[in-house]
C-alpha positions in Angstrom: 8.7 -26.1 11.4 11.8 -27.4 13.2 11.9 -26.9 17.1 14.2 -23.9 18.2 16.3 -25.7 20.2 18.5 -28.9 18.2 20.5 -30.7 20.8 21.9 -32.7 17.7 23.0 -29.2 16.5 26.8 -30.1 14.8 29.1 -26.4 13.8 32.2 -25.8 13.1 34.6 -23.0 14.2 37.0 -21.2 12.3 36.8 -17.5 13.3 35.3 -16.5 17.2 34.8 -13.1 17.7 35.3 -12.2 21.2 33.2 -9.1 22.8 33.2 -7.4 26.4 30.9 -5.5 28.1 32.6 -1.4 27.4 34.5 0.2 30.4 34.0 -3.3 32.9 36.3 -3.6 35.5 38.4 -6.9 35.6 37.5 -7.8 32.5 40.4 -8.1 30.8 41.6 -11.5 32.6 38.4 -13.3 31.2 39.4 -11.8 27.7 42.9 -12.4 27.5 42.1 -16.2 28.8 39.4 -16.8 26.4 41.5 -15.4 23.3 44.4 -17.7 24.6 42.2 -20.9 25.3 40.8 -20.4 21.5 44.1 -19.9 19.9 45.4 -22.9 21.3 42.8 -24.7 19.8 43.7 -23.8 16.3 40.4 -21.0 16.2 41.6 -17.3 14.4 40.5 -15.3 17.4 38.6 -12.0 16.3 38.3 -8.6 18.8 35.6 -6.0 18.9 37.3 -2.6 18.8 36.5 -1.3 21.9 37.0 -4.9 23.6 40.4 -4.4 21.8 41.2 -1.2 23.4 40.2 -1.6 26.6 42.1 -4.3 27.0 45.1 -3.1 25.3 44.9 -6.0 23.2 47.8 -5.0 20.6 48.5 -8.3 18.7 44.8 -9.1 17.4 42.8 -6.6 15.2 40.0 -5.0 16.4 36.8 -4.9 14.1 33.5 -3.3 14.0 30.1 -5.1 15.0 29.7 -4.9 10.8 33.0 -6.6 10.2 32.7 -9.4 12.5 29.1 -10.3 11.3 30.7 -10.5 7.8 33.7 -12.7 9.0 33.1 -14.5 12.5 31.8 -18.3 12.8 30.1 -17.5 16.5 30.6 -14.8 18.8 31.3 -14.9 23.1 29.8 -12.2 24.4 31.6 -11.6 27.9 29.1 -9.3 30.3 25.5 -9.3 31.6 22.2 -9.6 30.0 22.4 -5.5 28.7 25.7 -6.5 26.2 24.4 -8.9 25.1 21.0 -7.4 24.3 22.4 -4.5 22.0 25.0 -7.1 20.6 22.4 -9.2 19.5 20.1 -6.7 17.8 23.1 -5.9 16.0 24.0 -9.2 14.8 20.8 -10.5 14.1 21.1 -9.7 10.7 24.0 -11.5 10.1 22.8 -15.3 11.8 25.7 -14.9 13.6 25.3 -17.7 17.1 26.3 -16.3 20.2 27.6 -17.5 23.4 27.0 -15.9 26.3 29.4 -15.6 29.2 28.5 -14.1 32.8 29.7 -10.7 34.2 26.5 -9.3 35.5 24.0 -10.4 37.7 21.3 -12.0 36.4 22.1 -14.1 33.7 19.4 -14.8 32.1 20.9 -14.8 28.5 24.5 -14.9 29.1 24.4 -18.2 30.7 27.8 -19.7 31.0 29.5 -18.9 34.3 32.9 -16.3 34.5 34.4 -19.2 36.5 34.7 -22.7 35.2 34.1 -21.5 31.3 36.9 -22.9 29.5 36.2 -27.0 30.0 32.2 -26.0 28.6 33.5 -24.3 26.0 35.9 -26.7 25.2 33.0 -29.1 25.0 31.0 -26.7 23.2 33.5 -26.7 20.7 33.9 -30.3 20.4 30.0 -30.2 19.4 28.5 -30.9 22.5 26.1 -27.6 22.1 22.8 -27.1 21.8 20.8 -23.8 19.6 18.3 -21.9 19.8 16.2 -19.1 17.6 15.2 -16.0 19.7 12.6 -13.3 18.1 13.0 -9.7 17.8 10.3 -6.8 17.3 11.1 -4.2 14.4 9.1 -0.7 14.9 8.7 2.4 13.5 7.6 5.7 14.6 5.4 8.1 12.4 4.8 11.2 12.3 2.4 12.8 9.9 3.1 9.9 7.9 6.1 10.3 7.9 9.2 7.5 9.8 11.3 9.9 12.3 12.9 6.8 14.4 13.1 3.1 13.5 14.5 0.5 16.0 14.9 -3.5 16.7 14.0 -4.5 20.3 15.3 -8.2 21.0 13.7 -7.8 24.7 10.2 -5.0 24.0 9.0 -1.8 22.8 7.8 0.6 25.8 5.2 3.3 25.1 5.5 5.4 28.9 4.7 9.1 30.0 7.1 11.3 31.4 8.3 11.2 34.5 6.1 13.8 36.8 3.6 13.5 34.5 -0.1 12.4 34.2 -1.0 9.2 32.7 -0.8 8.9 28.8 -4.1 7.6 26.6 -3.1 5.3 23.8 -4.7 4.2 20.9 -4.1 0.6 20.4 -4.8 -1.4 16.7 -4.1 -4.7 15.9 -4.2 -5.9 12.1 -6.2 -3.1 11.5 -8.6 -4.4 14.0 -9.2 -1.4 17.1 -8.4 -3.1 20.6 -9.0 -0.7 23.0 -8.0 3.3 24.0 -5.9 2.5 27.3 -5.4 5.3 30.1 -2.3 3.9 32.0 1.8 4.5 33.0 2.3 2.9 29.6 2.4 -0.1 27.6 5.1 -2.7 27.2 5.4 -4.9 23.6 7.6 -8.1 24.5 8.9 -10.5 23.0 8.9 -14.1 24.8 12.8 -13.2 25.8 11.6 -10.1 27.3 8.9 -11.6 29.0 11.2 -12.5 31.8 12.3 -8.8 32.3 10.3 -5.7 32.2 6.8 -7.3 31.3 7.5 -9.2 33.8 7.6 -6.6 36.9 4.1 -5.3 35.0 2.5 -8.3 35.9 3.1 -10.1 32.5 2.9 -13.7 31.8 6.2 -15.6 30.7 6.5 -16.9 27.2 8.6 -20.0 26.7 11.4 -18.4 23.8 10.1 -21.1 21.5 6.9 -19.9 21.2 6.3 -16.9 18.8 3.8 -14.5 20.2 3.6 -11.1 21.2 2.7 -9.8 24.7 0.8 -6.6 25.3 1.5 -5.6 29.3 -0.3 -2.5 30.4 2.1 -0.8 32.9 0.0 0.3 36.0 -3.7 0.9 34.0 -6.2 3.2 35.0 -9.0 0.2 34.5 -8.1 -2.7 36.0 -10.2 -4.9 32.8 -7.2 -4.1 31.1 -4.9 -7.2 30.9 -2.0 -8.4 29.6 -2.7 -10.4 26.5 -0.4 -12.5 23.7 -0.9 -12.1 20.2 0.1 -14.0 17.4 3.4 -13.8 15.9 2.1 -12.1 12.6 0.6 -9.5 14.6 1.1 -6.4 13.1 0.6 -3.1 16.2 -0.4 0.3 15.9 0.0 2.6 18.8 -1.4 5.8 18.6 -0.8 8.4 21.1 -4.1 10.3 21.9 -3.0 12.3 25.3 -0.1 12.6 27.6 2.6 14.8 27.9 6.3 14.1 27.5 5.9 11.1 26.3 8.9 8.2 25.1 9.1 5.2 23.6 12.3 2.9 24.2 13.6 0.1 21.9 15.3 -2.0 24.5 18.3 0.7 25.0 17.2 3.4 21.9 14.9 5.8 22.9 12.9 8.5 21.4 11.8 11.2 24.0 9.2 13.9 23.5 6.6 12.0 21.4 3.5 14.4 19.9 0.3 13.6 20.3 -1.5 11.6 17.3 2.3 10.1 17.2 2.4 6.5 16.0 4.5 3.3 17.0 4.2 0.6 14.3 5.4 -2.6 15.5 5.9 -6.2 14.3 8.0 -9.3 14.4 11.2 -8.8 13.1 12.3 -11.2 9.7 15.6 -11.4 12.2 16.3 -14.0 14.6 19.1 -14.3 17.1 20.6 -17.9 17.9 22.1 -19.0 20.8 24.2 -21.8 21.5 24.3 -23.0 24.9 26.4 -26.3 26.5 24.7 -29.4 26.0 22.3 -30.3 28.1 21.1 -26.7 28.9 17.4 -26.3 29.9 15.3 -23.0 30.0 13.4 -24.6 33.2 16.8 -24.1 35.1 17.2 -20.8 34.4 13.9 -19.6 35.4 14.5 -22.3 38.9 17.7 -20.5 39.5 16.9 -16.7 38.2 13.8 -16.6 39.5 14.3 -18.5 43.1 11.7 -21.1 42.3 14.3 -23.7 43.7 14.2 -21.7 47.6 11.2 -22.3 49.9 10.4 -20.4 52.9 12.4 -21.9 56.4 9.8 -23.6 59.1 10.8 -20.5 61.4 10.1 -17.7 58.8 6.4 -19.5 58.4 5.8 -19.7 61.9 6.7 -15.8 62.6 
């Protein structure tokens, strides 16, 4: 299997769609810039709809998600890690590589600063860019046998109880195989990109994105034996809810409320990848030094207080 991440990867650009965060304030300069910067270098320039109309953006047309995964080369994706999170799920389908550029606060996937973009991109687009393959997790939700929701997570799955409520009891089978019946806050099924969020704050372990398990994070367990724990990538996960009341389970930003007990999640790894392309040279160790503060030590005075 090839590694995820080519720095020898060579594309070519025809057609860039361009998408913004909906309703962000001072947007619109970053847009206009970027649609400029790529016409002048002879790339048709696509806009999202709404990106379109909140900019009123009159002279380029404005397409569905649909549409531009049928016609666009690459897509920049102007906003924080949540837009580019739904836009992701949604374009996964289409292998359509996305560049992420910087409007929220953490960063963690759209990693190309607001300021200073054009002279990366402009180097990005002369085929100094490297790629990468993210996973996503594909679920279902039975009931009585029968699918009421279906969803594509590219960061987890969360089983949780209700807020003011007790904890819930979950069944949990892997491959057919039973795990364990956990009594906790919830449980959390990431992939190794959303091991740097959620999971995370659980106490989960963080998955480099090349690697293609599945974490299972307890969120706040009654027994403190239970652990996080990775599975393989071919894992196939049946959660069963045995007690608890009000009861959700969230696919990144689609959520089912209300789950019944004897309710099922099905999940597994999606056939759907997401790729990024990032400026040459990028590194996933930077990211985690500068997200995460590994780079910052404690002053002399603050140790000696």
């Amino acid at each position: 299997m090839p590694p995820p991440t080519s720095p020898t990867t060579q594309m070519t650009f025809q057609k860039i769609a361009i998408i913004g965060k909906p309703g962000a304030i001072g947007i619109g300069e970053s847009l206009n810039q970027l649609a400029a910067f790529l016409h002048d270098a002879g790339i048709d320039v696509l806009f999202e709809a709404e990106t379109a109309r909140n900019i009123g953006h009159r002279g380029l047309p404005g397409l569905t998600v649909e549409q531009i995964g049928r016609q666009a080369d690459a897509a920049i994706v102007v906003g924080g890690d949540g837009t580019m999170l739904g836009i992701a799920r949604q374009l996964a389908p289409h292998n359509v590589p996305l560049i992420g550029i910087n409007q929220g606060r953490l960063g963690f996937m759209t990693d190309i600063p607001a300021e200073g973009m054009l002279p990366l991109l402009a180097e990005m687009l002369a085929g100094q860019v490297d790629s990468e393959q993210r996973s996503l997790l594909e679920g279902a939700v039975l009931r009585n046998g029968e699918i009421i929701f279906r969803g594509l997570a590219f960061n987890d799955v969360v089983v949780a109880r209700g807020s003011g409520s007790g904890m819930v009891e979950l069944r949990v089978t892997v491959d057919s195989h039973f795990m364990y019946n956990q009594r906790s806050d919830g449980l959390i099924v990431s992939t190794p990109t959303g091991s740097t969020a959620y999971a995370l704050s659980a106490g989960g372990p963080l998955l480099h994105p090349s690697l293609g398990g599945i974490v299972l994070v307890p969120i706040a367990p009654h027994a403190l034996s239970n652990r996080p724990i990775v599975l393989p990538e071919s894992s196939e996960i049946r959660i069963e809810v045995m007690a608890g009341r009000d009861c959700s389970v969230n696919f990144d930003m689609q959520s089912l409320a209300s789950l019944e007990h004897h309710d099922c999640i099905l999940i597994r790894r999606s056939a759907h990848s997401a790729t990024f392309l990032h400026p040459r040279g990028w590194s996933y160790y930077d990211t985690l030094r500068e997200k995460l503060h590994w780079n910052e030590y404690p002053s002399v005075e603050g140790q000696l207080k």
